[in-house]
C-alpha positions in Angstrom: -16.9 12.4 -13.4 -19.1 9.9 -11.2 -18.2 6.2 -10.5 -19.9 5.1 -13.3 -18.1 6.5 -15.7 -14.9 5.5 -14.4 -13.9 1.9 -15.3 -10.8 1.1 -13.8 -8.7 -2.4 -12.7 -5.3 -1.1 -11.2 -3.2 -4.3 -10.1 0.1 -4.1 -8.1 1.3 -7.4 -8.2 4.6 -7.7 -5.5 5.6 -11.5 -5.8 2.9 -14.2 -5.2 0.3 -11.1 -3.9 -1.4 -8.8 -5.7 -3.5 -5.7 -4.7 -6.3 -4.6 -6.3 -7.7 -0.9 -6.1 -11.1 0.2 -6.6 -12.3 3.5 -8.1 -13.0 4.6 -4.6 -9.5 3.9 -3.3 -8.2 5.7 -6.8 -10.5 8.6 -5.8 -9.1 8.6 -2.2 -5.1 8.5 -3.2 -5.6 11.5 -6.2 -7.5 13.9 -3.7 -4.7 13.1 -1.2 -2.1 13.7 -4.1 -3.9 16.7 -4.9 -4.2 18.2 -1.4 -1.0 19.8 0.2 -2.1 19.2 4.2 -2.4 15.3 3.5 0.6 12.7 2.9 0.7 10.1 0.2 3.9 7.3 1.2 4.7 5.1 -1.2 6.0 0.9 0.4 9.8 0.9 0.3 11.3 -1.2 -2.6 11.5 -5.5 -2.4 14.9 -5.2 -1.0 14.5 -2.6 1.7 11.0 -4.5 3.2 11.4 -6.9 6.2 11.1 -10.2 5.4 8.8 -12.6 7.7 12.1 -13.9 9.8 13.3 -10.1 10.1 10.0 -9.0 11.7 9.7 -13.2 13.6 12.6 -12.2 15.2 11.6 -8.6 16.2 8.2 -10.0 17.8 10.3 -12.8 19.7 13.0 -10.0 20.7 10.7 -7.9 22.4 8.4 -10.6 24.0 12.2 -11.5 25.6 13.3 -8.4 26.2 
């Protein structure tokens, strides 16, 4: 199947931004699904992400520190 006979628009839409995928990205993630000596991680849910104070105050800890 080559790229022109996919026609794909995959959105992932996480509060006010939204990612788009193209069919080379697709392609990319299912050959690394599909192949055991490569790793496919999923982002961690909404509530177990950092917020922008949480990593703020990481930055400003270690520029102290």
């Amino acid at each position: 199947m080559g790229p022109d006979q996919l026609d794909v628009n995959v959105q992932l839409q996480d509060g006010d931004s939204i990612i788009a995928l193209d069919e080379d990205d697709l392609a990319i993630i299912e050959d690394a699904e599909n192949d055991s000596s490569k790793v496919v991680t999923k982002t961690p849910a909404r509530p177990y992400q950092l917020g922008y104070i949480s990593v703020f105050c990481i930055i400003i800890n270690k520029m102290i520190g």
